[in-house]
C-alpha positions in Angstrom: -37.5 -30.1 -132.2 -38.8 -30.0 -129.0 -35.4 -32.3 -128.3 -36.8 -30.9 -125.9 -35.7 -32.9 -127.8 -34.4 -33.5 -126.5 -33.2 -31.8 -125.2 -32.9 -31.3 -129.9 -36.6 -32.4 -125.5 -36.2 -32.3 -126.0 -36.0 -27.2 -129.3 -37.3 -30.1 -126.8 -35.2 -31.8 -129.7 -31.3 -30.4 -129.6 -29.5 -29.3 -127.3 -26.4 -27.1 -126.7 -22.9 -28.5 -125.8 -21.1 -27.3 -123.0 -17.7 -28.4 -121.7 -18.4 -28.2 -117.7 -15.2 -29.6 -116.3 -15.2 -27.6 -112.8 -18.0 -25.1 -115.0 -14.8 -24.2 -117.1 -15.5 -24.3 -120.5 -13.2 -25.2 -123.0 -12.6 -24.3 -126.8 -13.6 -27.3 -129.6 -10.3 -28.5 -131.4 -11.5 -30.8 -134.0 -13.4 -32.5 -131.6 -14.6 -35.2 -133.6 -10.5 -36.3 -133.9 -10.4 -36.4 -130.0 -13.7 -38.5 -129.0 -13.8 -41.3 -127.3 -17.2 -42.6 -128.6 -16.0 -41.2 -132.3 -13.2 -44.3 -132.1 -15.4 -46.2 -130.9 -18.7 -45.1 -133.1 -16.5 -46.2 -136.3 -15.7 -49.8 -134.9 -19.2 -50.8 -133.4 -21.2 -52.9 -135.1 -25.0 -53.4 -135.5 -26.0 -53.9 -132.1 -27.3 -57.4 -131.6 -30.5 -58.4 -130.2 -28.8 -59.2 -127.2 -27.2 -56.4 -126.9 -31.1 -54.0 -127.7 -32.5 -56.3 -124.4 -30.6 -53.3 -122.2 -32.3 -50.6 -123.7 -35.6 -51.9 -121.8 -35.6 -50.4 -118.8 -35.7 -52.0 -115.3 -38.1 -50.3 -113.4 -41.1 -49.1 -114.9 -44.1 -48.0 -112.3 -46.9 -45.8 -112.5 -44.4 -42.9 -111.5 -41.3 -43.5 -114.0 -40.2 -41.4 -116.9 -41.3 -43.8 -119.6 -44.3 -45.4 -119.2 -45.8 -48.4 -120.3 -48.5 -48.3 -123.4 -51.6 -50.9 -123.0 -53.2 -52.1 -126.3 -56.0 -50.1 -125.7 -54.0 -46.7 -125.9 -52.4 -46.8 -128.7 -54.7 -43.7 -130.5 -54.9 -41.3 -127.8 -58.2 -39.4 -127.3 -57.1 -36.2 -125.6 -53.3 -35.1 -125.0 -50.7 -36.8 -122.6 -47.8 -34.7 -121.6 -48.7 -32.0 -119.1 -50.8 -32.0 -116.4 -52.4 -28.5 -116.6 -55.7 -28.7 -114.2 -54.1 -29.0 -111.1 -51.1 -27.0 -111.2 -53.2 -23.9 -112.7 -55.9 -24.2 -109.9 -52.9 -24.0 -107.3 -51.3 -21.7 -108.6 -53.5 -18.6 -109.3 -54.5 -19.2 -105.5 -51.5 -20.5 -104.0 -52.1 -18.2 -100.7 -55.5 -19.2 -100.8 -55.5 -22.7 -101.1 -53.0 -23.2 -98.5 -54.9 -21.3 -96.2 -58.0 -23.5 -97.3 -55.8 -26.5 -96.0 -55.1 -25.0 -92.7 -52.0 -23.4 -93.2 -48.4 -24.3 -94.0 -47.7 -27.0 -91.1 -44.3 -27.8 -88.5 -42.3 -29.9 -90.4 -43.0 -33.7 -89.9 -39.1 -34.7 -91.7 -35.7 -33.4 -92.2 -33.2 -33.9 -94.8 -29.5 -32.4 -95.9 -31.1 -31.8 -98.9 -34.4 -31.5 -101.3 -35.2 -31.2 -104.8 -38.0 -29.5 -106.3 -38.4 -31.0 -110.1 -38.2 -34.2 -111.2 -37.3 -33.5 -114.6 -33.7 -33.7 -116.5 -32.0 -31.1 -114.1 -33.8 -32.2 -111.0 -32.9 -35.7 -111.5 -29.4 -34.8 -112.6 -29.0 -32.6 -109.1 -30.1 -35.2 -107.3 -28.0 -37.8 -108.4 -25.1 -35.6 -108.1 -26.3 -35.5 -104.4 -27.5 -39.1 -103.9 -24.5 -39.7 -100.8 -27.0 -37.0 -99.4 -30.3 -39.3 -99.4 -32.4 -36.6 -101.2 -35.8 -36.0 -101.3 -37.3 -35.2 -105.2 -40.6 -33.6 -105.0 -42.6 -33.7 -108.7 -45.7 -32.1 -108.9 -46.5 -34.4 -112.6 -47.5 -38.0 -112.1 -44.7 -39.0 -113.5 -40.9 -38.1 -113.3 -38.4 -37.2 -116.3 -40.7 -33.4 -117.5 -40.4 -32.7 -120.9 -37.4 -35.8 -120.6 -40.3 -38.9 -121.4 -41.2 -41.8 -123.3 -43.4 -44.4 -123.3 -43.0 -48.2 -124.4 -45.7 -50.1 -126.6 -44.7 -53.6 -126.6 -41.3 -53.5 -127.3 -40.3 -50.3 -129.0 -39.3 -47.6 -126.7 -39.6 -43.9 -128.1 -39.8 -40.3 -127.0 -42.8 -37.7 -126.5 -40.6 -35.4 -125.8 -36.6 -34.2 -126.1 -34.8 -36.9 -128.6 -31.2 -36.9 -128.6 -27.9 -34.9 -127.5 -24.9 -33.7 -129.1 -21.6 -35.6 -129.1 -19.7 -34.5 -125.7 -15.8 -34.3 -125.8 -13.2 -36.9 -124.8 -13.0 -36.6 -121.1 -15.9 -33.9 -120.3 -18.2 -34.3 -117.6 -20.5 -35.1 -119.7 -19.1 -38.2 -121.0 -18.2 -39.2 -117.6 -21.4 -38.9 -116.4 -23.1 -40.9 -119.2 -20.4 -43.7 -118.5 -21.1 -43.5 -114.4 -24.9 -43.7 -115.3 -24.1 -47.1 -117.9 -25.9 -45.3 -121.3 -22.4 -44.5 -123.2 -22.3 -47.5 -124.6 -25.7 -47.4 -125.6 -25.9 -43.9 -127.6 -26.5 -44.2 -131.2 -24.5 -42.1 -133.6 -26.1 -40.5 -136.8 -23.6 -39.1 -138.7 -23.7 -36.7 -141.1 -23.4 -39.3 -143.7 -26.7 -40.9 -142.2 -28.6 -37.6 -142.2 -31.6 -37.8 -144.3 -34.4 -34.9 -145.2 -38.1 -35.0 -147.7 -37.9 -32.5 -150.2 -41.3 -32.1 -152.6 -42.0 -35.2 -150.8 -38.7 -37.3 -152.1 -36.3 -38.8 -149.5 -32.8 -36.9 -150.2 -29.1 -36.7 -148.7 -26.5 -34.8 -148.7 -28.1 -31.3 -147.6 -25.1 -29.2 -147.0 -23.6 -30.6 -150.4 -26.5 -28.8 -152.8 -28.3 -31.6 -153.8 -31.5 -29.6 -153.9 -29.8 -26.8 -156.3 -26.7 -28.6 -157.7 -26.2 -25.0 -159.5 -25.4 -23.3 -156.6 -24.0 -26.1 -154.4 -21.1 -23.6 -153.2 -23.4 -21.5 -151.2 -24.6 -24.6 -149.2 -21.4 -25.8 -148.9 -19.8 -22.4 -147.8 -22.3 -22.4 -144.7 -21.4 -25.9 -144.0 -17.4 -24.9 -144.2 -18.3 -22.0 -141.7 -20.4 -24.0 -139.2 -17.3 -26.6 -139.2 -15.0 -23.7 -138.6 -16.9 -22.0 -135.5 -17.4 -25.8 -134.3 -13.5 -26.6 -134.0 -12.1 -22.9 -133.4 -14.7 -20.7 -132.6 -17.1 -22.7 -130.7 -19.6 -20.1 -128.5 -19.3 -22.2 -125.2 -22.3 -20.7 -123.2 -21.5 -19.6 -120.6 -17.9 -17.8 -121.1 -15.3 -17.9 -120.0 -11.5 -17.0 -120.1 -10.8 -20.3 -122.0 -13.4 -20.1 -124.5 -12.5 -20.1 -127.9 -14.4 -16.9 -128.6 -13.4 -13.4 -127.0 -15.8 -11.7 -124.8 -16.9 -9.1 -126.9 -17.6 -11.4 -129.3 -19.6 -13.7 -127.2 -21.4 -10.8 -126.3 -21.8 -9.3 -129.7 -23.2 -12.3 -130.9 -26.3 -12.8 -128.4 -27.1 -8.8 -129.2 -27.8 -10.2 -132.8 -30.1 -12.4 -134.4 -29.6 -15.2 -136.4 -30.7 -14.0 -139.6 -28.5 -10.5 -138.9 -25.7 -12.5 -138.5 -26.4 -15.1 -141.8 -27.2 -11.8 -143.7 -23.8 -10.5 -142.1 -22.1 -13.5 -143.3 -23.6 -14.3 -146.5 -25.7 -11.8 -147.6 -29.0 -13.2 -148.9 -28.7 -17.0 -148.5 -30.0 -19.8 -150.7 -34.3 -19.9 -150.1 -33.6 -23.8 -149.4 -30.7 -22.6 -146.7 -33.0 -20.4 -145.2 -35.6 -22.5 -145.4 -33.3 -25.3 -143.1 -32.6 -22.8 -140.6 -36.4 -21.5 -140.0 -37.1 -25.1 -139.4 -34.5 -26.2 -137.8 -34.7 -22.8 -134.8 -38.5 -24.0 -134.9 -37.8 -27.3 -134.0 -35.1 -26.9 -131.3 -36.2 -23.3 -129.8 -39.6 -23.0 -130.7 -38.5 -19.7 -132.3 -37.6 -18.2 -136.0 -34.5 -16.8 -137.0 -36.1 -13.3 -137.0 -35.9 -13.3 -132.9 -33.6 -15.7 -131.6 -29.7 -14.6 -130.5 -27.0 -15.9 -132.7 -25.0 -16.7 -130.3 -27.5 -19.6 -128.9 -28.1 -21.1 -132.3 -24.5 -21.2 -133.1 -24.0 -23.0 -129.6 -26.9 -25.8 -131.3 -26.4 -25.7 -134.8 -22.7 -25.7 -135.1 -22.6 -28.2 -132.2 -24.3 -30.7 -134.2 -21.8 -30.5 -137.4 -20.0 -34.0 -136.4 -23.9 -36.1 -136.1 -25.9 -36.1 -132.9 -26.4 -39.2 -130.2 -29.4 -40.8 -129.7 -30.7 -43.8 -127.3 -34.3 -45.6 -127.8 -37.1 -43.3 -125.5 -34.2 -40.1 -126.4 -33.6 -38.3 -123.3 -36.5 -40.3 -121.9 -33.6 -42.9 -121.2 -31.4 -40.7 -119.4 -34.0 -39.8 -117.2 -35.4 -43.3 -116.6 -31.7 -44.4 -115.6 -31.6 -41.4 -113.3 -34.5 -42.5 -111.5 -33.2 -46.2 -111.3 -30.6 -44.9 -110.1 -31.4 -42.1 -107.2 -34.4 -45.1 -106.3 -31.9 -47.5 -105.6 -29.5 -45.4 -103.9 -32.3 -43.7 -101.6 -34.4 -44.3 -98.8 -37.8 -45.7 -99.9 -40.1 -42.6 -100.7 -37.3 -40.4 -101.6 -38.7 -40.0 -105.3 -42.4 -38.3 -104.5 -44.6 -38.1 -107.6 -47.8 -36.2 -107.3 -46.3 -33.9 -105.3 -46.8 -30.2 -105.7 -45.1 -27.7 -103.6 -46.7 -25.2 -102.5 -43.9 -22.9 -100.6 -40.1 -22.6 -100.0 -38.9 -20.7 -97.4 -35.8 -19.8 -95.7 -36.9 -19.5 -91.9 -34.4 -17.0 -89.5 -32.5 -19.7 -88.4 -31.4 -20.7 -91.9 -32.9 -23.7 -92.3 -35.1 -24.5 -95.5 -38.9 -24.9 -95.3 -40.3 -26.9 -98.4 -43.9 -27.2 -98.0 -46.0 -29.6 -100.6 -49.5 -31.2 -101.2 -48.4 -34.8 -101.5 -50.6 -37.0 -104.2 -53.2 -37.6 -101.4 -53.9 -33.4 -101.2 -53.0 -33.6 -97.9 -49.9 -30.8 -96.9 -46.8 -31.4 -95.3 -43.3 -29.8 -94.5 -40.0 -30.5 -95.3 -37.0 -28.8 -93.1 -34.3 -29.1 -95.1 -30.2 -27.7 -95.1 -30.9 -27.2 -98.7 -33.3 -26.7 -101.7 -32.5 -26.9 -105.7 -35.7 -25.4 -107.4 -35.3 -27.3 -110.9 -39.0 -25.9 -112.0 -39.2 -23.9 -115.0 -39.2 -20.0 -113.4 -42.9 -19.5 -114.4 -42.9 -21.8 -111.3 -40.3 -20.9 -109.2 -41.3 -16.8 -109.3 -44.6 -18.0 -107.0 -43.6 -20.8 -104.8 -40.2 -19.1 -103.8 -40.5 -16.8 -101.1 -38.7 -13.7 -100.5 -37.0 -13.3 -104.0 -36.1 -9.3 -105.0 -39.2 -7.6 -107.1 -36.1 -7.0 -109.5 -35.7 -10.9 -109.8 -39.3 -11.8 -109.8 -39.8 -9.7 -112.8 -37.1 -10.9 -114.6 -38.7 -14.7 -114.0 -42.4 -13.0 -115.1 -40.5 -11.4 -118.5 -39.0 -14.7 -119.8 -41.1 -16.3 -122.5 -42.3 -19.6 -122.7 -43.9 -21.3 -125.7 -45.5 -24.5 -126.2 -44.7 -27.6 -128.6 -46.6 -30.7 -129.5 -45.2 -34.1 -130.4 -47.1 -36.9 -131.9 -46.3 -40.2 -132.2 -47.5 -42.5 -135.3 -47.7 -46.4 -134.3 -47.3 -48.5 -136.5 -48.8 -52.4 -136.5 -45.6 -53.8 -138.3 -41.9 -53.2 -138.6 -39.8 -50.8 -140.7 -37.0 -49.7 -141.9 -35.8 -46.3 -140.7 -34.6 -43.9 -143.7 -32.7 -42.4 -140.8 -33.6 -41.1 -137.5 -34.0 -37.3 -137.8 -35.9 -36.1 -140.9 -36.8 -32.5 -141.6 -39.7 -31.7 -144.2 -38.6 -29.4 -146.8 -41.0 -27.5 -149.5 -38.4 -25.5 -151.0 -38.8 -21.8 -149.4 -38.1 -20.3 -146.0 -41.6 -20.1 -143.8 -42.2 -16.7 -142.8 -42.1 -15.8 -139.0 -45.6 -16.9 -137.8 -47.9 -14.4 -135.3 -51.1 -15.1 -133.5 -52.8 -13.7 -136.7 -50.9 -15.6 -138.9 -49.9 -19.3 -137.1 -47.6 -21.6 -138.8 -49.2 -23.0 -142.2 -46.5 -26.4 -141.9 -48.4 -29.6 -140.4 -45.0 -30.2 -138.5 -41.1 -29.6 -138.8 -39.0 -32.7 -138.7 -39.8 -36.6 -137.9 -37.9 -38.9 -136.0 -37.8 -42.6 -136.6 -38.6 -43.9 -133.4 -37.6 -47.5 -133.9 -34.3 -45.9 -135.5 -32.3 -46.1 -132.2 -33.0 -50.0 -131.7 -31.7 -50.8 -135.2 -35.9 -51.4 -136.0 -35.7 -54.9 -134.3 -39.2 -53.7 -132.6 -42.3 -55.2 -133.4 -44.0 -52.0 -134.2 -42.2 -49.2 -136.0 -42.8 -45.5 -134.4 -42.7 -42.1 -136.3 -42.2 -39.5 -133.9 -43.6 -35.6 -135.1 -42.3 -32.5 -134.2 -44.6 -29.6 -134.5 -43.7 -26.6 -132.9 -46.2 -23.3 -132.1 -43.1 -21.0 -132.2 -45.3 -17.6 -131.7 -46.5 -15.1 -128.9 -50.0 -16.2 -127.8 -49.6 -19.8 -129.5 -49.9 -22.1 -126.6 -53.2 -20.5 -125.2 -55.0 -22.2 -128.2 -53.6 -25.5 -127.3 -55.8 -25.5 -124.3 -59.0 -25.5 -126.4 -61.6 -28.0 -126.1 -60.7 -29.2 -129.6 -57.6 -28.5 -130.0 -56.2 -32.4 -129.8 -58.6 -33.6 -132.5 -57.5 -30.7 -134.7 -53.9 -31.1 -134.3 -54.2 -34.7 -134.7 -56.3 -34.4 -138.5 -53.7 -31.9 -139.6 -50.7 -34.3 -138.6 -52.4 -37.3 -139.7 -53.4 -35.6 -143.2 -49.4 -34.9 -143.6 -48.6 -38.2 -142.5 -50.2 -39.4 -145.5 -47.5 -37.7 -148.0 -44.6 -38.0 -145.7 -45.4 -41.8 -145.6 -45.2 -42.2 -149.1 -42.0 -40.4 -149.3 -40.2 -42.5 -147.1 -41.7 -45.8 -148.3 -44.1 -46.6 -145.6 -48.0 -47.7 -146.0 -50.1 -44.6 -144.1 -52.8 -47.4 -143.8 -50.1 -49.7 -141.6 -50.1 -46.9 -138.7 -52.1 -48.4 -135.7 -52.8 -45.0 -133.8 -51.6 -41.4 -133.5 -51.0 -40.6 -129.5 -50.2 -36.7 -128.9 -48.9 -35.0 -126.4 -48.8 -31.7 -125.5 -46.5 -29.7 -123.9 -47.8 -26.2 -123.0 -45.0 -24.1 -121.7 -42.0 -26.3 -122.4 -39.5 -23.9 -124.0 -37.5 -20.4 -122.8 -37.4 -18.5 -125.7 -33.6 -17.6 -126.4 -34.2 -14.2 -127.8 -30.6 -12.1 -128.4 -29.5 -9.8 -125.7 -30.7 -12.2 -122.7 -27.3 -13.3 -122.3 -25.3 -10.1 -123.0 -27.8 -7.8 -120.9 -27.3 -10.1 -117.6 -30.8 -10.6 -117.3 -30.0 -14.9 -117.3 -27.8 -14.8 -115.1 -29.6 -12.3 -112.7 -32.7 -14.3 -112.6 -31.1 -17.4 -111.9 -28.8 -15.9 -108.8 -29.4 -18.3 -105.9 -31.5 -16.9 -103.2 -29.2 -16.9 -99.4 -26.8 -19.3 -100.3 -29.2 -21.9 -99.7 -31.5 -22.0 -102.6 -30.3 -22.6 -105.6 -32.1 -22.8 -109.1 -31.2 -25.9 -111.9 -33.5 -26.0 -115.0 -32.7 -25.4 -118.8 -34.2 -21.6 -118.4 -31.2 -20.6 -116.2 -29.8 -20.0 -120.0 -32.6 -19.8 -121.7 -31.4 -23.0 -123.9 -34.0 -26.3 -124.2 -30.7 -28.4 -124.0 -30.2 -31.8 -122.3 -26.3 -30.2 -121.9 -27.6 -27.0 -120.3 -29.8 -28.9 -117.9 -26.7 -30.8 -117.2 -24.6 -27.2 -116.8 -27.1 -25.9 -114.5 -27.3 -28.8 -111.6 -23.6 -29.6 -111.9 -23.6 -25.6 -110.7 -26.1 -25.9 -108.4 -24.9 -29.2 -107.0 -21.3 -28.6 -106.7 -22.9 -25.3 -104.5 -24.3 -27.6 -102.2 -21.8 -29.6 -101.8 -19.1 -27.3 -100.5 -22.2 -26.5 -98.1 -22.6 -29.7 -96.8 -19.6 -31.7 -96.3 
């Protein structure tokens, strides 16, 4: 899902796990034995209603990640998610429109350092760098990118990536969820707890061949093999001489796809195997199995063997914490909103120019010691100046697709059947083209009430739907294209309703948002060729680049990879 989701925001829905101790990654060892939060997972309790008052968040404004839902919103009437108009009448004039400004002016502040992107890996840079007194510029009206929620009375739930993967014992991952107070907080679905509709009928117990009990041992052989490259062959991304993989391996497995390796494996899997996998890649890359490297969906898929970790918002509630955070530890101003930057420039004297149109439209200058760009690289490729033709290409040649996530409101209570459901029919999709789009009304569902033990007064069912071809997200600009996404997810809402024991008549509204370029594709040989690494090489030692693209992974844990780099750059800059 787009987890982006998640991100798994995130897909916007999963994410990849890396172990990022000094950007050192190390191999899994039955990782669920070592975990911290595992312990601690088996010992918790339902969390009381005492305990659910923490998940509201303290500051919500007109600028924060999760915003707040007025009764007269609940059934949205065009998309929420990106902002499209302005950035795309910049952007195809950027020269122009400066010039129709009166230039790029002298800098009016200065600051040791500034961060362009308020999203997951901006705000994660700059509260790495928050002893720095950063400025964040965001060009969206609100902070968190495809990281966001919104709260309708007193359920919190996520438009965008949903959950993250379960980080080991120690990691700076863990760490940084414990400095940031949300450890605590995550909610575990374990494998146990993993629920899926198949022919419309709520089922467990996937990987055990429920759906064919005939040939169970061919689910359960994947499963074995997953569990296997989990704890001994886990495909840290990026290598390195501790990973558990060799690196001809590592690099044999991104110059393949997914189904070449499954086919490799297993020869012609189960329909309902392949079925899981096509959904699953469409979910959490926005891609099929036909295109994407093996090596990236091992990194997700295997990753997630053990459960996933959730909080209520998803990753909406990492970033909303990040901005509470960075806002109270910064001068006042220091999180800009509304703010589009226009330039960044290293002038001869070394120093940083960041030049943005601040929410007013009126330009100003930023001198700065130095800049994260945490902007997707559609982005970056334009407003970054003096970048190599070789590197500017390689930004132009990575492919972006866009996702859509609705969100079902419902005007009661309910209970969740679990909190990530995918819809299965019973036969692997085929690989959608412009010519022939995806035929499925969406992928998976998530509960959104699920992570606040459904002590809300409205439930939420959150809807993935992916557009995981070439030349899919220009339609999603249409004039009509909300009120026809919206009847073909509400028509499926009907039967996936009924599966799970809900009344379809008890939703209140259907809000959808859109999200037009919101995941790299992670198709094989990226890695292996260079070309990632390449296109995310800092620019001067000054400028440095932090967004889930630097891997071409829609991963909360490689937004998390890519500012601890960048961040840990800037600090042995600035001491």
């Amino acid at each position: 899902m787009f987890y982006m989701p998640n991100i798994h925001y995130t897909g916007i829905k999963a994410y990849m796990s890396l172990n990022l101790n000094d950007l050192e990654a190390r191999p899994r060892r039955d990782f669920i034995k070592l975990s911290a939060f595992a312990a601690l997972a088996l010992a918790i309790p339902k969390k009381s209603e005492a305990i659910l008052k923490r998940f509201i968040p303290n500051q919500l404004n007109n600028i924060s990640p999760i915003q707040v839902i007025g009764a007269d919103q609940f059934q949205s009437i065009e998309f929420n998610g990106d902002n499209i108009d302005r950035p795309h009448d910049i952007l195809w004039n950027l020269d122009g429109h400066i010039a129709k400004k009166g230039g790029i002016p002298a800098p009016s502040e200065r600051r040791k350092a500034v961060v362009v992107g308020g999203g997951m890996a901006g705000l994660i840079s700059a509260y790495n760098l928050r002893h720095l007194n950063p400025i964040v510029l965001e060009q969206d009206k609100h902070f968190g990118g495809n990281s966001r929620g919104e709260k309708y009375n007193d359920s919190v739930y996520s438009i965008g990536a949903a959950y993250i993967t379960i980080p080991d014992a120690g990691s700076d991952i863990e760490l940084f969820l414990k400095d940031i107070g949300l450890f605590d907080d995550l909610k575990h679905e374990t494998p146990e707890e993993t629920k899926f509709t198949y022919k419309n009928k709520v089922m467990g117990d996937f990987w055990k061949g429920v759906t064919d009990p005939a040939r169970a041992q061919e689910f359960i052989a994947v499963d074995k093999e997953l569990r296997r490259i989990y704890n001994d062959a886990y495909p840290d991304i990026p290598w390195t001489s501790e990973s558990a993989i060799s690196k001809e391996e590592y690099l044999y497995l991104d110059s393949i796809t997914f189904e070449q390796w499954l086919q490799q494996k297993f020869g012609k899997v189960h329909p309902h195997i392949a079925e899981y996998f096509q959904l699953y890649c469409w979910s959490s890359f926005n891609g099929s199995i036909e295109e994407l490297s093996a090596l990236q969906v091992l990194n997700f898929v295997s990753s997630e063997v053990d459960g996933i970790l959730t909080l209520p918002g998803g990753n909406a509630a990492i970033t909303q914490r990040l901005f509470e955070k960075i806002n109270d530890s910064t001068t006042v101003g220091s999180l800009r909103a509304g703010a589009f930057v226009l330039k960044v420039q290293k002038k001869d004297n070394g120093l940083i120019w960041i030049t943005y149109e601040d929410a007013q439209g009126i330009i100003k200058t930023i001198e700065a010691d130095t800049c994260i760009v945490a902007s997707p690289k559609y982005v970056a490729k334009l407003i970054v100046q003096d970048l190599p033709a070789a590197q500017v290409k390689q930004m132009d040649d990575l492919q972006y697709r866009g996702y859509i996530v609705g969100n079902a409101i419902f005007n009661k209570p309910f209970t969740s059947s679990s909190f990530d459901l995918y819809c299965f029919e019973g036969s692997k999709p085929e690989m959608p083209a412009a010519m022939r789009p995806v035929k499925r009304p969406f992928s998976d569902v998530c509960f959104g009430s699920w992570a606040q033990d459904d002590k809300t007064q409205n439930g939420v069912l959150t809807v993935y739907k992916a557009i995981p071809y070439e030349g899919g997200r220009q339609f999603l600009f249409n004039p009509g294209a909300h009120d026809k996404h919206r009847k073909i997810i509400s028509e499926e809402l009907k039967n996936f309703s009924a599966a799970v024991g809900l009344n379809y008549s008890d939703i209140k509204g259907l809000r959808m948002t859109r999200w037009g370029h919101s995941l790299p594709v992670a198709n094989k040989n990226l890695i292996a060729s260079g070309f990632l690494e390449q296109m995310s090489k800092p620019l001067g030692g000054k400028i440095f680049f932090a967004n889930q693209d630097n891997w071409a992974n829609p991963a909360f844990e490689c937004s998390f990879a890519a500012a601890l780099a960048a961040t840990t750059e800037v600090k042995r800059l600035i001491r």
